[in-house]
N, C-alpha and C positions, 0 to 999 in steps of 0.2 A: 458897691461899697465894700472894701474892705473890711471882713472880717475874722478871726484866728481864734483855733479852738487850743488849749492849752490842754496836755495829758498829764499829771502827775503821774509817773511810773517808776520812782528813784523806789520805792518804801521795799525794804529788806522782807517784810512779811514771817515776821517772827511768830505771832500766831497760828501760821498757817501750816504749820511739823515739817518745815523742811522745802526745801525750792523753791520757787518765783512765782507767786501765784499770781501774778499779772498773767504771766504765760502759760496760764491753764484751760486747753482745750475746753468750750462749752457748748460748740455748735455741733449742726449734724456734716460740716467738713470740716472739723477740726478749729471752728473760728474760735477767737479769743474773744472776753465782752469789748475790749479795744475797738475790733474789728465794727462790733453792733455800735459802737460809739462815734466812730466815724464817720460808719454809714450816713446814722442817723443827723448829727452835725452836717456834713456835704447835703443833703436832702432839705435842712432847713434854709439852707443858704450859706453856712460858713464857708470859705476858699481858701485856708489857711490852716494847717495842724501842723502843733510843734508838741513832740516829744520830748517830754524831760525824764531821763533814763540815768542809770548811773554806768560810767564809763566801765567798766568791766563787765555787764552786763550785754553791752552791747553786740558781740558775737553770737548769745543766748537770744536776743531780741531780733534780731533782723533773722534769721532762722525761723523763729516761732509767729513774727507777723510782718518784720521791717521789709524786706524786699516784693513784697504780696503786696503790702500800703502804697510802696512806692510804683508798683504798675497800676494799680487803682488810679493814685494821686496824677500820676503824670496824663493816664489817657483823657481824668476828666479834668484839667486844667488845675488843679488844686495844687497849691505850692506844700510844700512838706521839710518842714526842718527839726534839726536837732538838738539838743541840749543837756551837759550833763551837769545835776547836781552832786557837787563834790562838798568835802564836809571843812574842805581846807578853803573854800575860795569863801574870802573873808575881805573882809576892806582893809583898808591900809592901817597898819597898827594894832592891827586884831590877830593873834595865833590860835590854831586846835591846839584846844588837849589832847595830850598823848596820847591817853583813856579812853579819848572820844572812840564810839565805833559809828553811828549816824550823822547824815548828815541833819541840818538845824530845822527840820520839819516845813511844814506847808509853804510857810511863808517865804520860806529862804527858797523853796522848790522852785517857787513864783520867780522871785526875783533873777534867777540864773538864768531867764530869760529877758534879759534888759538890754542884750543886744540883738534880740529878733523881732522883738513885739513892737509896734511901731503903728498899730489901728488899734481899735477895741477889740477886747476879748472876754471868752468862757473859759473858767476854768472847771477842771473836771480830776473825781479819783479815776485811776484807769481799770479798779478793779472793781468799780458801781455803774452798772446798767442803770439807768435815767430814767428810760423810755424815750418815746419823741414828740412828745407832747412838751418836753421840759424844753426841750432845743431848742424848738420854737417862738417859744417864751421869751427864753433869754435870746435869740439874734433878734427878735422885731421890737425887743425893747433897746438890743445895744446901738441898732438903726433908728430908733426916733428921739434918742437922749443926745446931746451932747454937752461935753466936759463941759466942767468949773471948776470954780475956788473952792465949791464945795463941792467935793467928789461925789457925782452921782453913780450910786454901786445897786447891784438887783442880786440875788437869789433866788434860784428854784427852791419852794417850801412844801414838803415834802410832808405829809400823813405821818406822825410818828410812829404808828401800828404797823406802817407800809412798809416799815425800813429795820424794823428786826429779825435777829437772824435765831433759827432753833438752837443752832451749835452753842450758845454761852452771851455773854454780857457782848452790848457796841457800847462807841463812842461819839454820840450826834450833839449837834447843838441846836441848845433847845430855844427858840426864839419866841420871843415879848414881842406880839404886831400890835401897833396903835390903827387907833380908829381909819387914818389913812392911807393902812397896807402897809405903813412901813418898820421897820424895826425898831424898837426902841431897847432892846439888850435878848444880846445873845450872852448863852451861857457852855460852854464844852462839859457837857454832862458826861460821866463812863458808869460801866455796868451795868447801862440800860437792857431789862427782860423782860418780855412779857409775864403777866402775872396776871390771868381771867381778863378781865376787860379792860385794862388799864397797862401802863409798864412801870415800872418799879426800878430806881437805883438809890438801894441801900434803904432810907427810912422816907422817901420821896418818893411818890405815887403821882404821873402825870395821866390824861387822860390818851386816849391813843390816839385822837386828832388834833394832838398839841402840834403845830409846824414847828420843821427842824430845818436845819441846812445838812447838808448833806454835800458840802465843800464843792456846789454845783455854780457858779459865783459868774457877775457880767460887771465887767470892768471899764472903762475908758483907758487909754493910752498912758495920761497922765500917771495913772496906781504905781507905777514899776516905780517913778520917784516917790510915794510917798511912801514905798516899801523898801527903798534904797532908808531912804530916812529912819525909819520905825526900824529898820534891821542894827541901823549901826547905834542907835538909844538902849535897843535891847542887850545887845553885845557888851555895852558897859555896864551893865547890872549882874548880865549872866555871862559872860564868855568864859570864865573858868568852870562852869559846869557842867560835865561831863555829857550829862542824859538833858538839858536845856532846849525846850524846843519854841520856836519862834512859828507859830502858828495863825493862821489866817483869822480863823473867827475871834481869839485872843486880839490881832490887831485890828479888826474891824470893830472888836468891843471899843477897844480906847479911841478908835476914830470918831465912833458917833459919841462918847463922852467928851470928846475935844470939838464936838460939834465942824467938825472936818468934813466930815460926810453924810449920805444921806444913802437906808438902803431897802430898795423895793422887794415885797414879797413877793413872787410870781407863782401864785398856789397851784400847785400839779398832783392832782388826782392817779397818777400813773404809781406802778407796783415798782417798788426798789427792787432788784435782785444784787447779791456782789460774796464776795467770797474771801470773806474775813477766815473764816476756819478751814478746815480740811472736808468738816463734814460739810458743808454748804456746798459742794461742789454739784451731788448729783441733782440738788433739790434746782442749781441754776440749769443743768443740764435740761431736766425737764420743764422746767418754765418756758425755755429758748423752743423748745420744741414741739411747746401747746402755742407759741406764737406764731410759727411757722408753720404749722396747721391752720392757723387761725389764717393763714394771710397776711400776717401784719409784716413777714418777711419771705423774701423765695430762697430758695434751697443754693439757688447761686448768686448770695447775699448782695453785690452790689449792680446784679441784672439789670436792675430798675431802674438806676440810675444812668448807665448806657443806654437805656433807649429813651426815658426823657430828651436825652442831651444828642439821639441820632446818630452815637457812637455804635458800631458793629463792634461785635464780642470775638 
């Protein structure tokens, strides 16, 4: 069965003091968490990654991982495609603001791929380490669901204590599960920090095993129309505003209030790593590297994968 892992890699990374922080070294040969993202997706079973990168970034990217993906991909049969989200590509009758400098956030990320996607997919940030436990999760659930009228959707749900960073406040969504696992409201919470045994944003105190999403997402086929849909609803509310962002967990809220949807928690005990700041770099550095001690990866990160598959290196 076909299935495609989706990389969010457009986000400018304004946080981060400067450059691309997708394409910040954290392995001990220079890998990107990209790279461990991959890995670990082909490993679970996915056979499909598409890159959503912004077009000028593109020289920077295949430099730092795209031509290295692309010997990966091709030895182990794995298709590999492209996509750039741009802040102009709008539907018909929709203009950017001048003003605008971003493009229209997750959602729209998503959608710039409604000419490649064409099975079930994950979608994934390309600068949050998962683990692979989460991957797993999400393909053996996107293999034994299929589409409907009411869109069956999953999430990796995520430890909220597991996904904060030392460098300063995230931005996670913080999820309501009912009695059977599934969501009944997400919230986009910001300046989440730990605070002694709990996290704190602003005068709101969650426990730290509150699940969150962590924009780690299992789709059916169908999603790209209801997001073609839900993009061009929002654009008439917001298109003239400059900083507007058309966000995933945002439109999955109003999907389960329009009772559109339906979406599973797939609770993963696995540690977030990802590199929101500058300072978070050396702490993933050495995460990556008490892993590959551990075993959990070899030094020539997709070794393992060739010889499952009988492939010579």
């Amino acid at each position: 069965m076909k299935t495609a892992l989706v990389v969010m890699a457009a986000g400018i990374g304004s946080r981060f003091g400067g450059g691309i922080k997708q394409l910040t070294p954290i392995g001990l040969n220079g890998e990107l968490i990209i790279d461990y993202s991959i890995h670990d997706a082909i490993a679970a079973g996915f056979n499909k990654i598409v890159l959503i990168i912004r077009e000028d970034i593109r020289q920077d990217f295949d430099e730092a991982i795209g031509r290295r993906i692309l010997k990966v991909t091709d030895r182990l049969g794995v298709e590999l495609a492209y996509v750039y989200q741009d802040k102009n590509d709008l539907p018909a009758g929709f203009t950017c603001p001048a003003e605008r400098v971003k493009p229209w956030g997750t959602g729209h990320a998503v959608l710039s791929c409604r000419d490649v996607i064409d099975e079930p997919f994950c979608v994934i940030n390309a600068d949050d380490y998962y683990g692979k436990k989460a991957y797993r999760l999400v393909h053996n659930w996107l293999t034994a669901h299929e589409d409907g009228p009411v869109r069956p959707c999953a999430l990796a749900g995520f430890e909220l204590g597991r996904t904060l960073s030392e460098g300063g406040g995230v931005t996670r969504g913080i999820c309501a599960v009912g009695p059977d696992g599934r969501v009944t409201r997400i919230e986009e919470t910001r300046d989440l920090v730990r605070d002694g045994d709990a996290a704190r944003s602003g005068e709101r105190v969650f426990p730290l095993e509150t699940p969150v999403s962590m924009n780690m997402w299992g789709f059916q086929k169908s999603f790209i129309g209801d997001l073609k849909t839900g993009f061009e609803a929002f654009l008439k509310l917001h298109a003239q505003e400059p900083k507007a962002e058309f966000l995933l967990p945002t439109f999955m809220q109003e999907m389960l209030e329009a009772g559109r949807a339906t979406v599973d928690v797939l609770p993963t005990d696995d540690q977030w790593f990802g590199v929101t700041y500058a300072s978070d770099r050396e702490a993933v550095i050495e995460s990556m590297r008490g892993l590959t001690a551990a075993g959990a990866y070899r030094e020539d990160l997709f070794g393992d994968l060739f010889e499952t598959r009988g492939i010579k290196q």
